[in-house]
mmCIF file of the N, C-alpha and C atoms, coordinates in Angstrom:
data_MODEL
# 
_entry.id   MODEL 
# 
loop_
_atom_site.group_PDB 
_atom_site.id 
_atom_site.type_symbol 
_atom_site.label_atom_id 
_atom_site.label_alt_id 
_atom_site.label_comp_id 
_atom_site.label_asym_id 
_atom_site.label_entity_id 
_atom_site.label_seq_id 
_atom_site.pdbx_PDB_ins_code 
_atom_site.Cartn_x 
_atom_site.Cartn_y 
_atom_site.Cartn_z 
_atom_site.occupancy 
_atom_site.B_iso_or_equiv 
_atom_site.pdbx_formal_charge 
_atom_site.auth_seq_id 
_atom_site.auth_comp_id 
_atom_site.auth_asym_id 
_atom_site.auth_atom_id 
_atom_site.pdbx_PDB_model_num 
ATOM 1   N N  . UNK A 1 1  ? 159.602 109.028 135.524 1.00 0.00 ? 1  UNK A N  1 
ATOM 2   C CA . UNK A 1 1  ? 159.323 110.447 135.369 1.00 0.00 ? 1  UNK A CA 1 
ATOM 3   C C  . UNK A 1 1  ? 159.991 111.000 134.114 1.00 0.00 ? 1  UNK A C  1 
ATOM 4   N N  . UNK A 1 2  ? 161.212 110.537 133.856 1.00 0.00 ? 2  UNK A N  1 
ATOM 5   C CA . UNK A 1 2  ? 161.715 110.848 132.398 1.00 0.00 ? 2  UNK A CA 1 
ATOM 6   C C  . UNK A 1 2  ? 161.152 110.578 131.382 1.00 0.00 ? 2  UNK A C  1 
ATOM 7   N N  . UNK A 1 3  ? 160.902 109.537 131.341 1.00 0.00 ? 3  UNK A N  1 
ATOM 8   C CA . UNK A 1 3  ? 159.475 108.928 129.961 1.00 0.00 ? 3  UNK A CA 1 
ATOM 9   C C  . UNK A 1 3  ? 158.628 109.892 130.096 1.00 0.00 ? 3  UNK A C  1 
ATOM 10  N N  . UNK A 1 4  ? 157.743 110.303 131.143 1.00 0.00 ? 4  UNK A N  1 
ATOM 11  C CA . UNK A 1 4  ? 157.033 110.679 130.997 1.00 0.00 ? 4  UNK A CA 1 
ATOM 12  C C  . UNK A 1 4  ? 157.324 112.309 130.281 1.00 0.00 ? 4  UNK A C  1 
ATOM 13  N N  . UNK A 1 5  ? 158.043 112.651 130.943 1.00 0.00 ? 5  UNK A N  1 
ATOM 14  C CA . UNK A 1 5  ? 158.767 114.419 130.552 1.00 0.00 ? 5  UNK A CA 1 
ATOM 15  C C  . UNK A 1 5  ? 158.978 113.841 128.882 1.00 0.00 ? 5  UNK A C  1 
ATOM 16  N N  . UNK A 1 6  ? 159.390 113.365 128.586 1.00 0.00 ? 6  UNK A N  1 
ATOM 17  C CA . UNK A 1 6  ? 160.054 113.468 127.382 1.00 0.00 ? 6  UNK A CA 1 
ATOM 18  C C  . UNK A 1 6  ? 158.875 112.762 126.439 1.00 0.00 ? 6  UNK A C  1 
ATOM 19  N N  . UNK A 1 7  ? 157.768 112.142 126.569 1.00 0.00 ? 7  UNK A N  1 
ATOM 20  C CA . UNK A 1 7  ? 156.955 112.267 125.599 1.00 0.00 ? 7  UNK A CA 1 
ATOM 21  C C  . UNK A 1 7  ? 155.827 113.116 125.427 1.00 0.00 ? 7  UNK A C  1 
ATOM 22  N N  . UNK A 1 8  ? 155.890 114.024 127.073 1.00 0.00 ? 8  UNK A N  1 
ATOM 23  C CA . UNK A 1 8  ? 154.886 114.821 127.136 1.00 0.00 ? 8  UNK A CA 1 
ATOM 24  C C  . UNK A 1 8  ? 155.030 115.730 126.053 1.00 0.00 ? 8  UNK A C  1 
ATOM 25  N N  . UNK A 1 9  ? 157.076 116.190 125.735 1.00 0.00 ? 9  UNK A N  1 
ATOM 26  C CA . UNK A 1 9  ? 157.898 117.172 125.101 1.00 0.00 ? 9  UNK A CA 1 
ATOM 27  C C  . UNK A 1 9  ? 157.590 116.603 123.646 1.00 0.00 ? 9  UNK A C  1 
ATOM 28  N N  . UNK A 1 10 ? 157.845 115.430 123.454 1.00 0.00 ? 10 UNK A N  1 
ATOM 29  C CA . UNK A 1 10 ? 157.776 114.624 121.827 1.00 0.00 ? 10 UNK A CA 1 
ATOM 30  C C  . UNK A 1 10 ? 156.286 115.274 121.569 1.00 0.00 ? 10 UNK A C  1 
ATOM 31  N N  . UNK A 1 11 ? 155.100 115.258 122.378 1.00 0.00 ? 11 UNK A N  1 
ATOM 32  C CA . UNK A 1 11 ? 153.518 115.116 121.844 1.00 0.00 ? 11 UNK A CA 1 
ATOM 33  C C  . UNK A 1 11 ? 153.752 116.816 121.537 1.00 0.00 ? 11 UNK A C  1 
ATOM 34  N N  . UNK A 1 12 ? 153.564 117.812 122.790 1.00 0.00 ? 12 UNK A N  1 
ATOM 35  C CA . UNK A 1 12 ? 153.931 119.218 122.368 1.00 0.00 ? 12 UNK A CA 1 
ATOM 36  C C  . UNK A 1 12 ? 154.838 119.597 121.256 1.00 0.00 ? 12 UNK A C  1 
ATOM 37  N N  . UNK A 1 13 ? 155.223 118.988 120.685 1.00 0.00 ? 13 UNK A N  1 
ATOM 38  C CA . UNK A 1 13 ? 156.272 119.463 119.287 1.00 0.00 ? 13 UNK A CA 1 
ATOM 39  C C  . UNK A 1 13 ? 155.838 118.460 118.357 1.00 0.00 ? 13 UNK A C  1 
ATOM 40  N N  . UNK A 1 14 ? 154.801 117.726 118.170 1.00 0.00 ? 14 UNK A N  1 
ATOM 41  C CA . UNK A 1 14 ? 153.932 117.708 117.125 1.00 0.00 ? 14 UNK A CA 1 
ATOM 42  C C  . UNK A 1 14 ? 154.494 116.328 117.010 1.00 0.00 ? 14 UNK A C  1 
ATOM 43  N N  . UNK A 1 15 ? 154.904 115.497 117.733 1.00 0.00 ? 15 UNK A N  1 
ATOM 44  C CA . UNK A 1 15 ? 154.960 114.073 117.289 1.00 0.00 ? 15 UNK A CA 1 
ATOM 45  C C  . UNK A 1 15 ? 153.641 113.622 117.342 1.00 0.00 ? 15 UNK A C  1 
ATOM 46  N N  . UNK A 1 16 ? 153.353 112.326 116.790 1.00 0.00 ? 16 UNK A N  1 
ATOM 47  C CA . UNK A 1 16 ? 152.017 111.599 116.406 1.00 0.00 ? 16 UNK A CA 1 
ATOM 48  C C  . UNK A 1 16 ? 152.312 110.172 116.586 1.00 0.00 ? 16 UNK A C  1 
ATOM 49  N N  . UNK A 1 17 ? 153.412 109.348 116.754 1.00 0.00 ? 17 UNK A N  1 
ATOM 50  C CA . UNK A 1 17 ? 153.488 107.960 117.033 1.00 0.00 ? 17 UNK A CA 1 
ATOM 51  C C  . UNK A 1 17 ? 154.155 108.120 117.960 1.00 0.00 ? 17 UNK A C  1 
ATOM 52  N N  . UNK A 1 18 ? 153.764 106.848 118.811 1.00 0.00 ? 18 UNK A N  1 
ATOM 53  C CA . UNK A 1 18 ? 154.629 106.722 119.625 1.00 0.00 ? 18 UNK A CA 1 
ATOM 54  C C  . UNK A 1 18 ? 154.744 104.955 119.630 1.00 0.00 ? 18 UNK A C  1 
ATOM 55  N N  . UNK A 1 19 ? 155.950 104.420 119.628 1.00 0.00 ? 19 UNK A N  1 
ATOM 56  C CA . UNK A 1 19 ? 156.737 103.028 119.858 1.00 0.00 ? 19 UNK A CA 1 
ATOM 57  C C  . UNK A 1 19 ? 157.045 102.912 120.900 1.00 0.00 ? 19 UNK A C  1 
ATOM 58  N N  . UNK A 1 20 ? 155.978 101.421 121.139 1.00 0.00 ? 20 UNK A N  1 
ATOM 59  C CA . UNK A 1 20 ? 156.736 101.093 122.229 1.00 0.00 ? 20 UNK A CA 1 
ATOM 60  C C  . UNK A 1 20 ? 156.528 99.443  122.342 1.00 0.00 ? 20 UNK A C  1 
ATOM 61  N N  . UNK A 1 21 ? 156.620 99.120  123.553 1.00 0.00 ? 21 UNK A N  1 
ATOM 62  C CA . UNK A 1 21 ? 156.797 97.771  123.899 1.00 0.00 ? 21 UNK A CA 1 
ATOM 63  C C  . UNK A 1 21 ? 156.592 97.024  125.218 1.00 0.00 ? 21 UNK A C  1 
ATOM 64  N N  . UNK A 1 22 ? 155.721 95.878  125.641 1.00 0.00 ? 22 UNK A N  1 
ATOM 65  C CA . UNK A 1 22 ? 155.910 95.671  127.290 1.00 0.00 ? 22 UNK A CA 1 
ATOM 66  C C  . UNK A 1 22 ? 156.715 95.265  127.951 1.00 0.00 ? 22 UNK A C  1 
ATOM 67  N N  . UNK A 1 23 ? 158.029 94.837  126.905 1.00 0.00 ? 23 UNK A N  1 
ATOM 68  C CA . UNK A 1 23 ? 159.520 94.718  127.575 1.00 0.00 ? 23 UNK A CA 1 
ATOM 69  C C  . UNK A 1 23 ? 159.956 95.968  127.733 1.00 0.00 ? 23 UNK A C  1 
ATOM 70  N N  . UNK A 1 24 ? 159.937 96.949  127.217 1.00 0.00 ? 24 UNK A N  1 
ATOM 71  C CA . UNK A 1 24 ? 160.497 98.440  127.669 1.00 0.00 ? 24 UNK A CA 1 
ATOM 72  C C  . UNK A 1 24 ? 160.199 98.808  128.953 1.00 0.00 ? 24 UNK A C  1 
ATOM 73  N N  . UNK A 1 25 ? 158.983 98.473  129.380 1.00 0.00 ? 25 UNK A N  1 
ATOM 74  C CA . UNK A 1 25 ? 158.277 98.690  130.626 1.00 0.00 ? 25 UNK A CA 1 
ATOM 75  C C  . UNK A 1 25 ? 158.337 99.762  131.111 1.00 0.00 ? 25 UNK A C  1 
ATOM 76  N N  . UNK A 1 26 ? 157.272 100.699 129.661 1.00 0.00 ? 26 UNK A N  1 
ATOM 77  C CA . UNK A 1 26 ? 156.997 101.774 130.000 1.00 0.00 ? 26 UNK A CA 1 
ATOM 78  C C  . UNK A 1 26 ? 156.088 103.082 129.524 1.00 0.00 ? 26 UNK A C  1 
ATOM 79  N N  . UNK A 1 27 ? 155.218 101.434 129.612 1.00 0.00 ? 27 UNK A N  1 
ATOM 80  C CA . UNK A 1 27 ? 153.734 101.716 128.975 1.00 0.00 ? 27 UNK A CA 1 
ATOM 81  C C  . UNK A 1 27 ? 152.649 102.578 130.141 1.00 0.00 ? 27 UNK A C  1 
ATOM 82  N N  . UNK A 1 28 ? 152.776 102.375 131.577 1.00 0.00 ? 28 UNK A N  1 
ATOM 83  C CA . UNK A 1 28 ? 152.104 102.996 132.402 1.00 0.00 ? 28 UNK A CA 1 
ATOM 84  C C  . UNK A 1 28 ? 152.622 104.704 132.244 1.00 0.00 ? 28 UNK A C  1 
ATOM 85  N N  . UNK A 1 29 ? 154.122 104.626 131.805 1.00 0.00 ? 29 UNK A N  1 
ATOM 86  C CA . UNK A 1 29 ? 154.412 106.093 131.361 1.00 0.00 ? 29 UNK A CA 1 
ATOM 87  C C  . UNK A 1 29 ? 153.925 106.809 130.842 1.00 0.00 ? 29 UNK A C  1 
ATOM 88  N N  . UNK A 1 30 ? 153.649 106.195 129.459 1.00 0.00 ? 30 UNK A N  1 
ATOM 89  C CA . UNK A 1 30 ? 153.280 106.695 128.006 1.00 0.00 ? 30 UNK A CA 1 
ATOM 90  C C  . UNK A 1 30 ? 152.153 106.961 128.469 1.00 0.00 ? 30 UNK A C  1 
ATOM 91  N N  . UNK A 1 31 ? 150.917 106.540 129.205 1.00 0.00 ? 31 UNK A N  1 
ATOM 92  C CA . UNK A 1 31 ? 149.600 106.955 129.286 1.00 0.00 ? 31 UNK A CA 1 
ATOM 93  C C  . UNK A 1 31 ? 149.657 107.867 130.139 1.00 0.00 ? 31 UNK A C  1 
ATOM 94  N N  . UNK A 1 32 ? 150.584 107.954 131.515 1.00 0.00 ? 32 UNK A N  1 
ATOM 95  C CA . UNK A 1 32 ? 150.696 108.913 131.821 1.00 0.00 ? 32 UNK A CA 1 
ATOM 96  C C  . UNK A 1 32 ? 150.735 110.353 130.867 1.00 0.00 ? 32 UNK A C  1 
ATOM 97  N N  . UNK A 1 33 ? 151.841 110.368 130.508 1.00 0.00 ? 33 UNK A N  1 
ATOM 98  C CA . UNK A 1 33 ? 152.037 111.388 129.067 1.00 0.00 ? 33 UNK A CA 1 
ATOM 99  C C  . UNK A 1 33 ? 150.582 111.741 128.748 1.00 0.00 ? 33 UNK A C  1 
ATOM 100 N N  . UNK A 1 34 ? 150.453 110.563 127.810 1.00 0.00 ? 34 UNK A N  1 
ATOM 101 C CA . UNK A 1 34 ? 149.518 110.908 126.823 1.00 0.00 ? 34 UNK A CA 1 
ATOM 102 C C  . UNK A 1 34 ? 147.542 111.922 127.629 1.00 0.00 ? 34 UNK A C  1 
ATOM 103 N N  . UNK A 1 35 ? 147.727 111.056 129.350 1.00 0.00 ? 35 UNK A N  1 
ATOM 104 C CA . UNK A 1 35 ? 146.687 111.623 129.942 1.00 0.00 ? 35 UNK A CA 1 
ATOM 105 C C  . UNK A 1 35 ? 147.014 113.437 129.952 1.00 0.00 ? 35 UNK A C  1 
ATOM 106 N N  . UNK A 1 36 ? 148.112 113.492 130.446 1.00 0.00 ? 36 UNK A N  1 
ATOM 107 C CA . UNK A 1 36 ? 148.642 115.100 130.728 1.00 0.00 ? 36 UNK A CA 1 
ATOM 108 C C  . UNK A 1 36 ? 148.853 116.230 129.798 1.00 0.00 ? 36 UNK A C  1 
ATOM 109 N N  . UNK A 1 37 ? 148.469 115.255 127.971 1.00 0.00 ? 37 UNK A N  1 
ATOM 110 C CA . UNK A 1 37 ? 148.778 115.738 127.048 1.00 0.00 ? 37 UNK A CA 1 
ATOM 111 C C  . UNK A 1 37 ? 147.169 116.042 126.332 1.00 0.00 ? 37 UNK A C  1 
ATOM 112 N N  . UNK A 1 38 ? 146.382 115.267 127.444 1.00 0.00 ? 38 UNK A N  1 
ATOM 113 C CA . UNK A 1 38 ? 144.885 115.377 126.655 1.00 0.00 ? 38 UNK A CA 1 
ATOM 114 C C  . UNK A 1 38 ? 143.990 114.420 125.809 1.00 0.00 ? 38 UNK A C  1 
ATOM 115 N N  . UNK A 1 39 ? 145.094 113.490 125.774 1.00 0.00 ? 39 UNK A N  1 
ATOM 116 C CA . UNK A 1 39 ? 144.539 111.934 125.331 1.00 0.00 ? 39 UNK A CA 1 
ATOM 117 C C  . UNK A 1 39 ? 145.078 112.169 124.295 1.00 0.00 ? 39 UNK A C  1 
ATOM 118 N N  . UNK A 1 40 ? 144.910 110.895 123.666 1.00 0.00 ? 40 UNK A N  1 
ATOM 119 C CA . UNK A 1 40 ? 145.765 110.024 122.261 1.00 0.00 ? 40 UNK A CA 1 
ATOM 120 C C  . UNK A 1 40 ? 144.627 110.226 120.985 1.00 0.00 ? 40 UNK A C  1 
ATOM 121 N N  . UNK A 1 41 ? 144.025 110.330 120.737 1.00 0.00 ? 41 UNK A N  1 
ATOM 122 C CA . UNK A 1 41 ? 143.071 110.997 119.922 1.00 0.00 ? 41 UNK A CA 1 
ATOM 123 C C  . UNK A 1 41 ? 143.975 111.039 118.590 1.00 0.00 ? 41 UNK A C  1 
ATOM 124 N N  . UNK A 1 42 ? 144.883 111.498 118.436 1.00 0.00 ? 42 UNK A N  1 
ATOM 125 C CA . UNK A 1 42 ? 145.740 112.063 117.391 1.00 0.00 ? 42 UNK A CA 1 
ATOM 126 C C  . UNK A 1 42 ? 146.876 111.326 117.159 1.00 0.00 ? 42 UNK A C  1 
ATOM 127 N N  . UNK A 1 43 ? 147.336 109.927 118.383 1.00 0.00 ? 43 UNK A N  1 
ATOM 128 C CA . UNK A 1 43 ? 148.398 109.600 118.425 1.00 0.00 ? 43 UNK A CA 1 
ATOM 129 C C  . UNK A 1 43 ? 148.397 108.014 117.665 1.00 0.00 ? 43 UNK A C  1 
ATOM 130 N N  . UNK A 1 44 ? 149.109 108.013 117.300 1.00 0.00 ? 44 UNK A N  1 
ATOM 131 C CA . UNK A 1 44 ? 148.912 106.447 116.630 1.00 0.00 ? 44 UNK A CA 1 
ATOM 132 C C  . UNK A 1 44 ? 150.128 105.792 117.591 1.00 0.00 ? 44 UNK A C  1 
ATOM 133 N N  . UNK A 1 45 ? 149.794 104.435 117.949 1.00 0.00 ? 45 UNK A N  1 
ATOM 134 C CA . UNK A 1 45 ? 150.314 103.808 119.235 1.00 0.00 ? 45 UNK A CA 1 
ATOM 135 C C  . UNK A 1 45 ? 150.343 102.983 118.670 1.00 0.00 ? 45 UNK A C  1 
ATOM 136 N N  . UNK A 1 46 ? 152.114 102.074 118.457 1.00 0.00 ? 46 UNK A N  1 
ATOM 137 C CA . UNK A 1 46 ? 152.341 100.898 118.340 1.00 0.00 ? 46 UNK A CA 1 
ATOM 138 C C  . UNK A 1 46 ? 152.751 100.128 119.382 1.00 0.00 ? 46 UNK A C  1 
ATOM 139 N N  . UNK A 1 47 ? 152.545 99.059  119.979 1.00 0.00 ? 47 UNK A N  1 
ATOM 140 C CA . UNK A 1 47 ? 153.443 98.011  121.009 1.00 0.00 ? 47 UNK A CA 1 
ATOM 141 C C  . UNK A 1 47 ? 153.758 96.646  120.563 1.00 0.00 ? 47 UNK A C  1 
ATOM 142 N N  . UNK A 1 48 ? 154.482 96.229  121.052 1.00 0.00 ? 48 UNK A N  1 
ATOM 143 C CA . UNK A 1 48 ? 155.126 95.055  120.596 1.00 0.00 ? 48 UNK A CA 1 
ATOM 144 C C  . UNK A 1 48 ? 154.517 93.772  121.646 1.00 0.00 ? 48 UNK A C  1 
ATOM 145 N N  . UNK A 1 49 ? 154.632 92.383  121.271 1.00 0.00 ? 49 UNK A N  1 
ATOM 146 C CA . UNK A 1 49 ? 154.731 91.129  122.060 1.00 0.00 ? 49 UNK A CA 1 
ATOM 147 C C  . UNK A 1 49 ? 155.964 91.083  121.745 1.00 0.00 ? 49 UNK A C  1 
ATOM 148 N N  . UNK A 1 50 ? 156.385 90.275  123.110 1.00 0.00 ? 50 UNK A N  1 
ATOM 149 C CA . UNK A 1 50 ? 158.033 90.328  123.152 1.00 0.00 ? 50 UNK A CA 1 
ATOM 150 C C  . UNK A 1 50 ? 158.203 88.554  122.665 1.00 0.00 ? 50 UNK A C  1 
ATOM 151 N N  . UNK A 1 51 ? 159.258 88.156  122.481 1.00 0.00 ? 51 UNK A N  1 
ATOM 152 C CA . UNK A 1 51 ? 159.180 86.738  122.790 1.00 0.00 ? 51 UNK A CA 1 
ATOM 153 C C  . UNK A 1 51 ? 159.363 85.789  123.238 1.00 0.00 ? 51 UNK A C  1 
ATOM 154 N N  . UNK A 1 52 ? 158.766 86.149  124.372 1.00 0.00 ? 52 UNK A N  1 
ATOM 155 C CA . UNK A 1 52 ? 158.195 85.356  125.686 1.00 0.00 ? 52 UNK A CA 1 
ATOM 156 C C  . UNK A 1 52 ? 156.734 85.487  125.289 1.00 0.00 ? 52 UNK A C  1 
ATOM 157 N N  . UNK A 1 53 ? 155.917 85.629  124.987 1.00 0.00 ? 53 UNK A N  1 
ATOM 158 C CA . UNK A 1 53 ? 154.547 86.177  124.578 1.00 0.00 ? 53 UNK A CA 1 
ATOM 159 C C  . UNK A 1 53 ? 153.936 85.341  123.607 1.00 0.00 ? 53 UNK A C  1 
ATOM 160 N N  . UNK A 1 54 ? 155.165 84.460  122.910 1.00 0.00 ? 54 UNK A N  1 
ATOM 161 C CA . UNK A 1 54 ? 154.439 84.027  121.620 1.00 0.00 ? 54 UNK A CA 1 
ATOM 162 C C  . UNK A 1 54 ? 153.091 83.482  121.602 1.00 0.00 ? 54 UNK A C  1 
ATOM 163 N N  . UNK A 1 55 ? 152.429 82.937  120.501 1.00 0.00 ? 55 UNK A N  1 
ATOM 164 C CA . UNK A 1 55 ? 151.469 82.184  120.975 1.00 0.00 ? 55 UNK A CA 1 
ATOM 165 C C  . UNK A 1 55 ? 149.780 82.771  121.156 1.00 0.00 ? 55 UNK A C  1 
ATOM 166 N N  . UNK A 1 56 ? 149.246 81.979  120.755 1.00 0.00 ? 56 UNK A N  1 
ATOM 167 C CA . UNK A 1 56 ? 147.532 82.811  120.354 1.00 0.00 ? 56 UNK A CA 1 
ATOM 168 C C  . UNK A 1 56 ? 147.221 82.724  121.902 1.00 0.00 ? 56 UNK A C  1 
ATOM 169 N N  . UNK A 1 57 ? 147.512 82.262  123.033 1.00 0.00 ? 57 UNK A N  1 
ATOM 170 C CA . UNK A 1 57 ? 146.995 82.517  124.079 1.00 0.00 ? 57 UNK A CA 1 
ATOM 171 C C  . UNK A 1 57 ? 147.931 83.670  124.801 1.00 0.00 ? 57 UNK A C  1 
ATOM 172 N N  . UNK A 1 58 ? 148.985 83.608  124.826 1.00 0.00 ? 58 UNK A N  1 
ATOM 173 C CA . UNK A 1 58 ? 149.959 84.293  125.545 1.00 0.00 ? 58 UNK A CA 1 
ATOM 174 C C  . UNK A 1 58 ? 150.179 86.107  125.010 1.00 0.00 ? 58 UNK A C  1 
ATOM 175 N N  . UNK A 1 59 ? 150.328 85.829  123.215 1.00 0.00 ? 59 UNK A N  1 
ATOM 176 C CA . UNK A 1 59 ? 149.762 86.811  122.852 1.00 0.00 ? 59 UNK A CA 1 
ATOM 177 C C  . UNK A 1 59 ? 148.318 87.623  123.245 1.00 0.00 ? 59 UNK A C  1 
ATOM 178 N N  . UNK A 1 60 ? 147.720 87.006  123.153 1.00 0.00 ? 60 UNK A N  1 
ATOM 179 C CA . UNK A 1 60 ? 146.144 87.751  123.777 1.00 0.00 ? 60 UNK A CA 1 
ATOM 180 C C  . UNK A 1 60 ? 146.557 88.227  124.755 1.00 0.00 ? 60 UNK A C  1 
ATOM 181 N N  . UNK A 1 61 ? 146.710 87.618  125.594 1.00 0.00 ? 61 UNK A N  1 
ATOM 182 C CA . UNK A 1 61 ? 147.317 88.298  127.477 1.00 0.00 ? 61 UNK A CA 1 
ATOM 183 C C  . UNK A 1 61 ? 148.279 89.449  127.328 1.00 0.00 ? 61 UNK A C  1 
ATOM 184 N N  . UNK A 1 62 ? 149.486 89.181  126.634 1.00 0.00 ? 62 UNK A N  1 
ATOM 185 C CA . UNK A 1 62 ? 150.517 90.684  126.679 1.00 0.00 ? 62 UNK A CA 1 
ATOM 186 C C  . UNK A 1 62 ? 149.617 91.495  125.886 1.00 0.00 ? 62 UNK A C  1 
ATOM 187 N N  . UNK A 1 63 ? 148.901 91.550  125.035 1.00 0.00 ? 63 UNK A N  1 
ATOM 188 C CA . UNK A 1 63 ? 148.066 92.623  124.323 1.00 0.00 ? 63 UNK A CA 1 
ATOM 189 C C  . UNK A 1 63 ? 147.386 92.896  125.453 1.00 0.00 ? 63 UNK A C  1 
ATOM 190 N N  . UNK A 1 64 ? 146.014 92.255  125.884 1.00 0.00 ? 64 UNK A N  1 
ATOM 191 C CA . UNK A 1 64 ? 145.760 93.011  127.126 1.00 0.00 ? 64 UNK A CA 1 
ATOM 192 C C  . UNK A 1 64 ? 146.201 93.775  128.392 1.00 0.00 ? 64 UNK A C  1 
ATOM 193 N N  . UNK A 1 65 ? 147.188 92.835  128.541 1.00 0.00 ? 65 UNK A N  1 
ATOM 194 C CA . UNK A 1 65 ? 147.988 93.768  129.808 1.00 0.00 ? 65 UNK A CA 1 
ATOM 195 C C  . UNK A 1 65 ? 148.484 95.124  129.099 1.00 0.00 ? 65 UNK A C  1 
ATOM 196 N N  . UNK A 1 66 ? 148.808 95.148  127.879 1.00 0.00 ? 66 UNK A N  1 
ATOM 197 C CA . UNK A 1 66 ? 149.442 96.531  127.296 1.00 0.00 ? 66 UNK A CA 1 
ATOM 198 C C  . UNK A 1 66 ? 148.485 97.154  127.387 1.00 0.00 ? 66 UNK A C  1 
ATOM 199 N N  . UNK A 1 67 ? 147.176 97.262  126.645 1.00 0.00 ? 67 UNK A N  1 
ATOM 200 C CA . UNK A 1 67 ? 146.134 97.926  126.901 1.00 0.00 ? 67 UNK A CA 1 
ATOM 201 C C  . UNK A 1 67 ? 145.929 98.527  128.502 1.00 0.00 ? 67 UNK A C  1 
ATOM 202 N N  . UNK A 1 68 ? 145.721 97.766  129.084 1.00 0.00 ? 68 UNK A N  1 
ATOM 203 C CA . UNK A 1 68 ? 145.870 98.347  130.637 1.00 0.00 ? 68 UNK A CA 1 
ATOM 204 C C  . UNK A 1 68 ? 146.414 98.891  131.282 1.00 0.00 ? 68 UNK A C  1 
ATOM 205 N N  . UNK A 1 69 ? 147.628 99.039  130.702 1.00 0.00 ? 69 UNK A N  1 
ATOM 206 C CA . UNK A 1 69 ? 148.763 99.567  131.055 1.00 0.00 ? 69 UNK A CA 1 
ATOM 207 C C  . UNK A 1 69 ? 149.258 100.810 130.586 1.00 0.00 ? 69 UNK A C  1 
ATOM 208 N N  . UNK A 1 70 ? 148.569 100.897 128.964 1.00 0.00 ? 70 UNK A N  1 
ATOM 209 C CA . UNK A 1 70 ? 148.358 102.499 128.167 1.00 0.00 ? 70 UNK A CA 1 
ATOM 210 C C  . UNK A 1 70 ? 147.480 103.300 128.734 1.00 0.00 ? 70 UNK A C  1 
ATOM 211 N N  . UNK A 1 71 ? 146.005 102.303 129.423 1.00 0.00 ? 71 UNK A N  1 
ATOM 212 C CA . UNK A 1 71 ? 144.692 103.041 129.788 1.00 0.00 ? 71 UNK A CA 1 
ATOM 213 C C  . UNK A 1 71 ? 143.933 103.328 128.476 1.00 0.00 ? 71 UNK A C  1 
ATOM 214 N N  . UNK A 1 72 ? 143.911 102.004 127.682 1.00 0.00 ? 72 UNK A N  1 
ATOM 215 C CA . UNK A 1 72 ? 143.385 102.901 125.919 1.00 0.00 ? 72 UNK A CA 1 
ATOM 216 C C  . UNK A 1 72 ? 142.433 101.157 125.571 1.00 0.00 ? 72 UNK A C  1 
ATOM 217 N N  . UNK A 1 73 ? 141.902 101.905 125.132 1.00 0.00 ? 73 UNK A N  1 
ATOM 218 C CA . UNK A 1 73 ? 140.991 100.885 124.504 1.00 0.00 ? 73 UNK A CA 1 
ATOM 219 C C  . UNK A 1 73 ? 141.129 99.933  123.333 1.00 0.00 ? 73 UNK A C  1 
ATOM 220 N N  . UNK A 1 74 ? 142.432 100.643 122.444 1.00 0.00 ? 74 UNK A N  1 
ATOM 221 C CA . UNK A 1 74 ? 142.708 100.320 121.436 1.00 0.00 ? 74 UNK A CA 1 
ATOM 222 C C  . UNK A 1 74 ? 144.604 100.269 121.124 1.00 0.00 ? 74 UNK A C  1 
ATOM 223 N N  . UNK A 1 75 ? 145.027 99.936  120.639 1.00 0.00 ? 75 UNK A N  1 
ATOM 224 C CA . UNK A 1 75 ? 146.305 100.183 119.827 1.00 0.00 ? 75 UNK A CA 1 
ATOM 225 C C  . UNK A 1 75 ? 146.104 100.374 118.039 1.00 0.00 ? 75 UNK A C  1 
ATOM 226 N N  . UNK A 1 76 ? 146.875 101.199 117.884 1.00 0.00 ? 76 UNK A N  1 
ATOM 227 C CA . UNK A 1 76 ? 147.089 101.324 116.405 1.00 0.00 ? 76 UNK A CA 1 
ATOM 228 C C  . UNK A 1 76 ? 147.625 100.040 115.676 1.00 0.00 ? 76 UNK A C  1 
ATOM 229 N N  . UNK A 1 77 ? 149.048 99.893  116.212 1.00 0.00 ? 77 UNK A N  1 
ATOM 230 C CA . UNK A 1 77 ? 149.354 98.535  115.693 1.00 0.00 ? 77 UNK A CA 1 
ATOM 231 C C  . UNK A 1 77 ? 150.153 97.584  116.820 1.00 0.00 ? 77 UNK A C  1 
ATOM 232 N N  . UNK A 1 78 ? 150.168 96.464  116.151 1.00 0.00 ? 78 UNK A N  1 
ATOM 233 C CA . UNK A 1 78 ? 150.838 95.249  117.022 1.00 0.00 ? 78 UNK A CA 1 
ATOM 234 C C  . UNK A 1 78 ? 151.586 94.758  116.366 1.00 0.00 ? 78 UNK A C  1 
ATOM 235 N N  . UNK A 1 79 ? 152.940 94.550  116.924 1.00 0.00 ? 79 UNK A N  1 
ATOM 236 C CA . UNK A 1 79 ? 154.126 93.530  116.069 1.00 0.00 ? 79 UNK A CA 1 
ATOM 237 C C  . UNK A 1 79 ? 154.773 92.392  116.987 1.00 0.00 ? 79 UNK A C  1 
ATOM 238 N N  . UNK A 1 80 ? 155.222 91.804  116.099 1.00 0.00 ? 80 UNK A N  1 
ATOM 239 C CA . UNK A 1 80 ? 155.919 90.862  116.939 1.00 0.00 ? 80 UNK A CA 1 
ATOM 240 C C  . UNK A 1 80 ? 157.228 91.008  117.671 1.00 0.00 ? 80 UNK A C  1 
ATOM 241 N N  . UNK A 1 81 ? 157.951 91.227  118.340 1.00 0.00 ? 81 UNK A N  1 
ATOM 242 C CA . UNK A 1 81 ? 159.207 91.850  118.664 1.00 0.00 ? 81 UNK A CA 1 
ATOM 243 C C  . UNK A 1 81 ? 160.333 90.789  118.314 1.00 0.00 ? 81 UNK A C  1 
# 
């Protein structure tokens, strides 16, 4: 519930990225947020593979699960953590 309060507060005061990661584990947050805020439209969304993830198969999978987990179709960017 704090994630969520506090990026609902970051998006209302004009933030535009948001960082994050599926080791933070707290990506179902952020979409929360971002649903209550009106969608991401405006937001540029980075997440990370952690590394445990490495790997062209394993990678694919933590990218998807992040996706699912934002509720977004897309990410802005992807890094390696």
């Amino acid at each position: 519930e704090d994630c969520v309060e506090a990026v609902k507060y970051a998006l209302a005061a004009g933030y535009a990225h948001i960082d994050t990661a599926s080791i933070y584990k707290n990506e179902a947050d952020i979409a929360a947020a971002l649903k209550a805020a009106g969608g991401r439209s405006q937001v540029f969304i980075t997440t990370k593979v952690s590394p445990y993830e490495q790997g062209t198969v394993k990678a694919r999978e933590a990218v998807e699960r992040s996706l699912s987990q934002l509720d977004t179709d897309y990410v802005d960017c992807v890094l390696i953590h």
